[in-house]
TORFINU-812321 format. One line per 8 residues: number of its first residue (from 1); their letters; for each residue x, y, z of C-alpha. Coordinates in steps of 0.1 Angstrom, whole numbers, plus 5000, padded with zeros to 4 digits. Each point is the difference from the previous one (the first is absolute). Example, Ala and Ser with C-alpha at 12.3 -4.5 7.8 and 13.67 -1.06 7.14 Angstrom:
TORFINU-812321
1	AS	5123/4955/5078 ~ 5014/5034/4993 $
//
This chain:
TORFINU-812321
1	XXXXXXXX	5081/4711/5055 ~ 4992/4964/5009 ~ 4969/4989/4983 ~ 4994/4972/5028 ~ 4973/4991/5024 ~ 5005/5002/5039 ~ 5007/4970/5014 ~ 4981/4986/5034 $
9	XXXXXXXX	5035/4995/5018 ~ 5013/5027/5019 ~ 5033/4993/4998 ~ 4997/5001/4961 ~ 4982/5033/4998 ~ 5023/5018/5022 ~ 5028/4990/4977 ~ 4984/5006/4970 $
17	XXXXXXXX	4991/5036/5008 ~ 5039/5005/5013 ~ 5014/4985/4966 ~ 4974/5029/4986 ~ 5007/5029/5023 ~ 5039/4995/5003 ~ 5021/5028/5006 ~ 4970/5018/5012 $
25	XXXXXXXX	5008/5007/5037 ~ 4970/5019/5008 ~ 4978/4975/4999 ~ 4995/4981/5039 ~ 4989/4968/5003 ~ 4978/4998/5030 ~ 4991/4963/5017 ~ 4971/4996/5022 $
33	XXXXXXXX	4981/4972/5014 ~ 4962/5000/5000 ~ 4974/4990/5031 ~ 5005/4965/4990 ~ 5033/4997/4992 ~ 5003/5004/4962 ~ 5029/5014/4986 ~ 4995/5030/4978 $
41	XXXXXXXX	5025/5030/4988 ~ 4991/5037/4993 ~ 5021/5017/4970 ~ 5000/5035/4996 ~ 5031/5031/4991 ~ 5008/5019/5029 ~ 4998/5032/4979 ~ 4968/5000/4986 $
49	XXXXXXXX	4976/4986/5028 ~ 4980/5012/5025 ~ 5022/4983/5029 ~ 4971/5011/5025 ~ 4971/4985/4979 ~ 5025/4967/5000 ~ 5005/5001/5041 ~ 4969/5006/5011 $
57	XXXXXXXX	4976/4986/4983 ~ 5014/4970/4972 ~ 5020/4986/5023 ~ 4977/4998/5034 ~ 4969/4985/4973 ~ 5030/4973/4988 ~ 5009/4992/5034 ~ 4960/4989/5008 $
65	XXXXXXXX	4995/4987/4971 ~ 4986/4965/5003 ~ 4996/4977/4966 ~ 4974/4974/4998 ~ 5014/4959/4999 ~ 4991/5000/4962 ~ 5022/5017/4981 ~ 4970/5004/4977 $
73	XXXXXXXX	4987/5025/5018 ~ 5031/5018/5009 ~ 4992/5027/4973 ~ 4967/5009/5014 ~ 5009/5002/5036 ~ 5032/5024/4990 ~ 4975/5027/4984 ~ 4974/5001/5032 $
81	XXXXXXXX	5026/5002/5027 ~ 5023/5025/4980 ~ 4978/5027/4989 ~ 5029/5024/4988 ~ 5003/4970/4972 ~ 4986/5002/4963 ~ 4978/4974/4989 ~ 5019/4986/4973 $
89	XXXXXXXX	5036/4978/5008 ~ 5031/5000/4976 ~ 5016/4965/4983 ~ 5026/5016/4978 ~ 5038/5015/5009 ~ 4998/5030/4969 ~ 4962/5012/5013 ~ 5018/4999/5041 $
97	XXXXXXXX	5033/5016/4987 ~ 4977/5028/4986 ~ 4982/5008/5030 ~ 5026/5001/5028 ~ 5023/5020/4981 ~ 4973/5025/5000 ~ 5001/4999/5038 ~ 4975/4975/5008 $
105	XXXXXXXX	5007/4971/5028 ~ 5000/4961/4989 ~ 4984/4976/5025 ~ 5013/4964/4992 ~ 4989/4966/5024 ~ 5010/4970/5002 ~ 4981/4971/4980 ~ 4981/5028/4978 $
113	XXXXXXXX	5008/5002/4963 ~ 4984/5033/4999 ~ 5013/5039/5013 ~ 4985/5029/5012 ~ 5005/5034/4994 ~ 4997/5030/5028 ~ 4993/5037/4990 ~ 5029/5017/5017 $
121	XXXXXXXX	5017/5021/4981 ~ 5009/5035/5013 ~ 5024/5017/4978 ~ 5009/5034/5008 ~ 4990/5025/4973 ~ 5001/5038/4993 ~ 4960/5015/5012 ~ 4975/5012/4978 $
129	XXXXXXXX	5015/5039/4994 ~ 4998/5030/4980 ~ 5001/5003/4964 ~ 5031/5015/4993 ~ 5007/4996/4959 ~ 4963/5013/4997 ~ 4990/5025/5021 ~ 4967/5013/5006 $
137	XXXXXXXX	4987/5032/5011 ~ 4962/4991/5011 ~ 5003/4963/4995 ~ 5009/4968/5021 ~ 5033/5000/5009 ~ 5005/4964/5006 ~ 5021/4977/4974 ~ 5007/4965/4999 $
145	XXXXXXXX	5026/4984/5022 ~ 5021/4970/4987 ~ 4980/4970/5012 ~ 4971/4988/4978 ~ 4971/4992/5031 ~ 4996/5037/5013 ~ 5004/5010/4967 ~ 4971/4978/4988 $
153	XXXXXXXX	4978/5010/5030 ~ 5007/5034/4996 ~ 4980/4994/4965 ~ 4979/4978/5011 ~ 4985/5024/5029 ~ 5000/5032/4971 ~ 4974/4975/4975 ~ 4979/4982/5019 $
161	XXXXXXXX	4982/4978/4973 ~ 5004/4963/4990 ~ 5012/5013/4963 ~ 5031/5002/5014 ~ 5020/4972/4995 ~ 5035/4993/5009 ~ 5016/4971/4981 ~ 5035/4990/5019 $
169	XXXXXXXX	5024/4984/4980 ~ 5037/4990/5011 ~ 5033/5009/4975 ~ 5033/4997/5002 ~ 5019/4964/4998 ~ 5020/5009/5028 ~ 4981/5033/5016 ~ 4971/4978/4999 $
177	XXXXXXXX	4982/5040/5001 ~ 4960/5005/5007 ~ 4985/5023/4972 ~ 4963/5012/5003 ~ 4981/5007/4972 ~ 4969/5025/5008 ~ 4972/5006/4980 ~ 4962/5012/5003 $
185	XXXXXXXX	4981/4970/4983 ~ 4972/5012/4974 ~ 5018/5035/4997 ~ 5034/4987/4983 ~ 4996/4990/4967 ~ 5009/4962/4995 ~ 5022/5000/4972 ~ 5021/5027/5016 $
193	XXXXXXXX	5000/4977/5033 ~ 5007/4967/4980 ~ 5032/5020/4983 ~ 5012/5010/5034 ~ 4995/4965/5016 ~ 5021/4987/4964 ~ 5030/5020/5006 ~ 5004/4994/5040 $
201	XXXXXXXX	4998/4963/4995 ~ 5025/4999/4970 ~ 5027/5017/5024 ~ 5030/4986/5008 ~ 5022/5011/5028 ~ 5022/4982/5026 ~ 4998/5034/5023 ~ 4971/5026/5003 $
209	XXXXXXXX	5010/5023/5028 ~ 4975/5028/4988 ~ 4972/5010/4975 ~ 5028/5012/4974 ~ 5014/4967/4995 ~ 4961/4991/4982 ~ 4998/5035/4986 ~ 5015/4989/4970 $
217	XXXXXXXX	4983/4969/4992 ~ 4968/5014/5002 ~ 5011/5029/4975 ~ 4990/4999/4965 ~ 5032/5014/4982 ~ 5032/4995/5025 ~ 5021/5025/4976 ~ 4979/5033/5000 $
225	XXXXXXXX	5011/5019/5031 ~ 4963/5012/5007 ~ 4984/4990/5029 ~ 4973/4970/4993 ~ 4990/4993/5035 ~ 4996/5025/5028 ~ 5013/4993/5031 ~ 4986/5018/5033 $
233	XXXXXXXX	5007/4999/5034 ~ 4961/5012/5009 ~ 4974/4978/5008 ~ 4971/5028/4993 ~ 5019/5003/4962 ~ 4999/4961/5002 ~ 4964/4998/5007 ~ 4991/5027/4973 $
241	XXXXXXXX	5018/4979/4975 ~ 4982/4970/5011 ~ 4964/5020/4995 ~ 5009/5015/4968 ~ 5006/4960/4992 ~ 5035/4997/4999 ~ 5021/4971/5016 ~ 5026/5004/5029 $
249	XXXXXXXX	5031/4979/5008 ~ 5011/4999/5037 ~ 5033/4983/5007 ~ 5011/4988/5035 ~ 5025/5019/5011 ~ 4997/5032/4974 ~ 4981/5034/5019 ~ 4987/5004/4958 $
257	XXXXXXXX	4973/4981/4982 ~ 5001/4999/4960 ~ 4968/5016/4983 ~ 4990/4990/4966 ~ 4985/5002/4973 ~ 5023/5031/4999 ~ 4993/5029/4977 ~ 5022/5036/4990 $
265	XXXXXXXX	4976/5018/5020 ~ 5003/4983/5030 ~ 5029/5010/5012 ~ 4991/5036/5003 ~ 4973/4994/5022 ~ 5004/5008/5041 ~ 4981/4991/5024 ~ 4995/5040/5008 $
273	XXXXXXXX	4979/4998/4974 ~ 4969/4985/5014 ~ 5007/5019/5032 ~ 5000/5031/4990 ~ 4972/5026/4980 ~ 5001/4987/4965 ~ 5012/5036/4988 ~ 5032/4998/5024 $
281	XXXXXXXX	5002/4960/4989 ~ 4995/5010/4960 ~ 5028/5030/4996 ~ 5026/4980/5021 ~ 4988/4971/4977 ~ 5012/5024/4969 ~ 5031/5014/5015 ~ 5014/4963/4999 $
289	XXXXXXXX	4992/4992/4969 ~ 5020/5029/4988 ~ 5022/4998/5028 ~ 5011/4966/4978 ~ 4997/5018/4966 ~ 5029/5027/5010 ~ 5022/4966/5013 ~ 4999/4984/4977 $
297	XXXXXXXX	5004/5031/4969 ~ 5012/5029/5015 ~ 5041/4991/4996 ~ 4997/4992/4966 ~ 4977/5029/4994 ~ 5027/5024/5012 ~ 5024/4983/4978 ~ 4979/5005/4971 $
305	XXXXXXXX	4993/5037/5002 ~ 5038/5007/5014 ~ 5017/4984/4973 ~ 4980/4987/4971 ~ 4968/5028/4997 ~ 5011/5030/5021 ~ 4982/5019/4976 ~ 4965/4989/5019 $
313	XXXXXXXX	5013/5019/5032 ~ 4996/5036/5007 ~ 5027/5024/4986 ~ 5003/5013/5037 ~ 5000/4965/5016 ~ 5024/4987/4978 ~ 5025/5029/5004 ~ 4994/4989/5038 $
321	XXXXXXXX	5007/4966/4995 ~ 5029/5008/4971 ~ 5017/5025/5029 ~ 4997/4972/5031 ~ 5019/4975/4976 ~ 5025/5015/4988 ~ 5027/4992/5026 ~ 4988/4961/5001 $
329	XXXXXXXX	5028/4978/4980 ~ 4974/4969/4996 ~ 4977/4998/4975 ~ 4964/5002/5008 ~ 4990/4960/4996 ~ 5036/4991/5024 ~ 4984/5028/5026 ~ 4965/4987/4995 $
337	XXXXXXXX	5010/4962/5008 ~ 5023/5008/5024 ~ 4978/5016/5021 ~ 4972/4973/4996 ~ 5031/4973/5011 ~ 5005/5024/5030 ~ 4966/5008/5008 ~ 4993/4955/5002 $
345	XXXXXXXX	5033/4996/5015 ~ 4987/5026/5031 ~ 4967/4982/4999 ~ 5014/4963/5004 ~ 5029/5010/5028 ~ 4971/5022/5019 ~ 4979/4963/5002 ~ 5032/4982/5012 $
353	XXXXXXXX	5006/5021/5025 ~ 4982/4999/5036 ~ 4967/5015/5004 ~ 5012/5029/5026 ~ 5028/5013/4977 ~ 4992/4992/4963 ~ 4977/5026/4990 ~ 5022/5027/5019 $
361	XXXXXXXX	5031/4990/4979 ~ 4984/4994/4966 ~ 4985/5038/5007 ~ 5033/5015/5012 ~ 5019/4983/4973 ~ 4982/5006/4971 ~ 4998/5038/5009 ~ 5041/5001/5006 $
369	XXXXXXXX	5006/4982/4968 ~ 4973/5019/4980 ~ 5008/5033/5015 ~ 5044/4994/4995 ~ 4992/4981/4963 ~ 4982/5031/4990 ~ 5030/5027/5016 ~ 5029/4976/4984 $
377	XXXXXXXX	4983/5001/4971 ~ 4994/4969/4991 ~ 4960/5000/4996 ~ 4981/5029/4994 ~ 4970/5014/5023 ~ 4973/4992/4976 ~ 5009/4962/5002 ~ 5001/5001/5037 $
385	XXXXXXXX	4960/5014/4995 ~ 4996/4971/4978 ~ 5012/4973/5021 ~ 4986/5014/5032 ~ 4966/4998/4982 ~ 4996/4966/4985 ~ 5013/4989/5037 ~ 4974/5010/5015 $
393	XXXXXXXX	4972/4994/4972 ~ 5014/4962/5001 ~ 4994/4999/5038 ~ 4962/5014/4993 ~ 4993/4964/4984 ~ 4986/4981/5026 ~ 5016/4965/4986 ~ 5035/4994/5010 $
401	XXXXXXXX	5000/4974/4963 ~ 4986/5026/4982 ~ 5024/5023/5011 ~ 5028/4974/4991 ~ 4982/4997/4962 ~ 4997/5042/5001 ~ 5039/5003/5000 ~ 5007/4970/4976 $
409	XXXXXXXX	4974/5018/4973 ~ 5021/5031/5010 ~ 5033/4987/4987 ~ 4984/4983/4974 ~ 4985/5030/4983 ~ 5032/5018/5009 ~ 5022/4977/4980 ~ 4974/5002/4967 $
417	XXXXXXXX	4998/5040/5006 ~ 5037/5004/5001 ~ 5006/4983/4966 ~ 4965/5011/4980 ~ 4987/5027/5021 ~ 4967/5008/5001 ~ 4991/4973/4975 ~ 5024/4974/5023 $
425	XXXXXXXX	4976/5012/5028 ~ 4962/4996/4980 ~ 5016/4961/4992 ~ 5013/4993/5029 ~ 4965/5015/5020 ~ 4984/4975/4975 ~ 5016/4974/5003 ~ 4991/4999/5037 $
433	XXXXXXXX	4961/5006/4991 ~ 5005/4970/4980 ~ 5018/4982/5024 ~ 4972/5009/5029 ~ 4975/4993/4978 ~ 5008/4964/4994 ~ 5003/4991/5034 ~ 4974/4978/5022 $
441	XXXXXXXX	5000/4989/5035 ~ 4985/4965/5004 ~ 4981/5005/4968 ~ 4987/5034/5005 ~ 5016/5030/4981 ~ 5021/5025/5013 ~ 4984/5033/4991 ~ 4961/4988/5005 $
449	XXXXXXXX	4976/5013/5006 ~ 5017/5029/4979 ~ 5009/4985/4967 ~ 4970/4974/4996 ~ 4983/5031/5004 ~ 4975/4990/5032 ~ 4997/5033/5008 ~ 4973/4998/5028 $
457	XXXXXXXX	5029/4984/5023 ~ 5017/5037/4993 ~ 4986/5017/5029 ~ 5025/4984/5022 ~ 5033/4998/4975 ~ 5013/5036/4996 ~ 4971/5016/5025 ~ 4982/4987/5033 $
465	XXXXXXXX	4970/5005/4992 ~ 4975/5008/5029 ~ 4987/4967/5021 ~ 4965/5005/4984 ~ 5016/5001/4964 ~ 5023/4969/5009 ~ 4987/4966/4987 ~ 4977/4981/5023 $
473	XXXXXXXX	5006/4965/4987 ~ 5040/4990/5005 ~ 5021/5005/4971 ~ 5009/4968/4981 ~ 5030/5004/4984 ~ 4999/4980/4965 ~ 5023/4969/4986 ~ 5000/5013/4962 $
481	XXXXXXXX	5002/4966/4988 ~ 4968/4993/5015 ~ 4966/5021/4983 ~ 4996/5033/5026 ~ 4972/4999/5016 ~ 4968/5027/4998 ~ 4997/5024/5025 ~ 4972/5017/5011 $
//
């Protein structure tokens, strides 16, 4: 973008700004005359103004507008007969570019060096509507849309308290993107905010069309496929997570914000849970965590006991098991990672297809497959039970990443289990402990408050406890490179 300053001849301006804006043919190029005959131009897209705002009430003010003799005093007698006006002008092209490409209006005069800037953007977007990646049953059911103002408000108007602060920030070379940061001052802790603020401002992107494109900058280790940062598309979980003195990311143009610090436990939170009796809220609480411990192990488990240690089965069960495969020509590790590739390769074309008819097919054909595999021969019945139930554990796991990490473990441990058996599957269930355990998110480790053993922050990790039992003072989640602090 030109780095040059508006000029006070008309002519010169209006040519400038079409060498800018060329090839762009939705941008109009008003002319209008004032009271007392000065010579001005309005500049605004077509698409993303309010036309009506323009008609009725910017251009009737222009056409009255009367300018003292002394140019001097232009500037001042612009801002009281033009109250729709900011106080503050514009010199440079790249700060003007900026604005009415956002859908804002230029005002340009003859004789003034200087530019104004109207507030008329109107750009149609999708309304505040229901959450519909996670649903609650006694909760709000509102979810962010995909422009950043309502977003904002609708955060604003759930914490109303000046330690909210909303930092803006613009990315993106060419996107030129808004990004809010959100925070509760005096509740996060400052080197966890100062890491946050590092990694936004040491990213580099020509494009950021959503919160994805900054997910990765802001994670700690790129190469593990577990989730770092939680991404929601609730403002009550977004508020929580602000309380509990966490920071959130809001991109313009994304219906998510970005929480972190992230930890493991995290993302097996709902927000059910603090809607619901704290019983109710801990057992469901329990049934995902193992919901995630048969995902990820119980392939490789049946692999291990079928053909490695069938010896730790029941004589009955495994004359069962013996009799169901005994007409199936693929070995047990080719049915067991067949069925996985099936089973993802259902789950993928069921989210391609529309809304109305996806679930229906992936239903119907998973039980026509399953139910012919099993007649021809091909699979036996047991695996069928097998694959049918890590399904719909994997589903019980309220975060889609985690999900996505649940099934990479899976393979993973199948792989080592297939070669070593049960020992592949004790070092391959290690080296993922290891692996989890060495992970941070902005400086604060994965598995806390678990493994630096802070165990009065347990009553809300694998329970809820009861509101009463709950901490009163907000959680601060701690930057290990800094000392942790004393709690009382």
């Amino acid at each position: 973008m030109s780095s040059q300053a508006v000029s006070s001849s008309l002519a010169e301006n209006i040519s400038e700004l079409k060498t800018l804006l060329q090839g762009c043919d939705d941008f109009k190029y008003r002319p209008f005359t004032t009271a007392d005959d000065k010579e001005g131009y309005l500049i605004y897209s077509k698409i993303l103004v309010d036309s009506q705002f323009i008609s009725q009430t910017i251009l009737p003010n222009l056409f009255n507008l009367q300018l003292p003799s002394k140019p001097g005093l232009w500037s001042k007698a612009i801002i009281t007969q033009l109250p729709f006006l900011p106080e503050s002008s514009y010199t440079q092209w790249e700060d003007i570019t900026l604005h009415i490409l956002a859908g804002n209006t230029l005002i340009l005069l003859e004789g003034m060096s200087e530019a104004y800037i109207v507030d008329t953007a109107k750009i149609e977007t999708r309304p505040i509507g229901k959450a519909e990646t996670e649903p609650v049953i006694r909760g709000p059911l509102e979810a962010f849309a995909e422009e950043l103002g309502p977003n904002l408000a609708i955060i604003r108007s759930r914490f109303k308290d000046p330690k909210l602060k909303i930092n803006q920030l613009i990315f993106g070379q060419e996107s030129r993107t808004t990004v809010a940061l959100l925070y509760l001052d005096g509740v996060i802790q400052p080197e966890v905010l100062n890491e946050v603020r590092r990694r936004l401002t040491s990213t580099n992107l020509r494009s950021v069309q959503g919160s994805g494109f900054l997910a990765e900058f802001l994670s700690e280790d790129t190469w593990s496929p577990f989730p770092l940062i939680q991404s929601t598309e609730r403002p009550d979980k977004t508020v929580a997570a602000l309380t509990e003195g966490r920071s959130a990311i809001l991109v313009d143009g994304s219906p998510f914000s970005l929480l972190l610090p992230t930890v493991f436990w995290h993302h097996f939170h709902t927000s059910d849970d603090y809607y619901q009796h704290y019983l109710i809220a801990s057992l469901t609480r329990l049934l995902r965590y193992l919901a995630y411990l048969i995902a990820v192990a119980l392939p490789s488990l049946y692999l291990i006991v079928t053909v490695f240690h069938p010896q730790l089965l029941p004589l009955r069960f495994l004359l069962s098991l013996t009799t169901a495969r005994e007409r199936v020509p693929i070995p047990t590790i080719g049915e067991v990672a067949g069925m996985l590739l099936v089973l993802d390769l259902f789950r993928e074309a069921t989210l391609r297809l529309p809304r109305t008819v996806g679930p229906a097919i992936g239903i119907v054909g998973a039980l026509v497959m399953g139910d012919a595999a099993v007649i021809a021969g091909v699979i036996s019945p047991i695996m069928v039970i097998i694959v049918a139930l890590t399904a719909v554990v994997t589903f019980a796991v309220p975060s889609e990443d985690l999900r996505g990490t649940a099934r990479m473990s899976s393979y993973f441990l199948l792989l080592l289990s297939s070669i070593l058996g049960l020992y592949g599957f004790l070092l391959g269930l290690s080296a993922i402990l290891l692996h989890v355990s060495s992970l941070e998110s902005v400086g604060v480790p994965y598995l806390s408050p678990v493994a630096n053993f802070h165990w009065k922050e347990w009553s809300d990790i694998f329970v809820r406890a009861p509101w009463s039992n709950l901490r009163k003072k907000p959680q601060r989640l701690q930057n290990k490179r800094v000392p942790s602090e004393r709690r009382k």
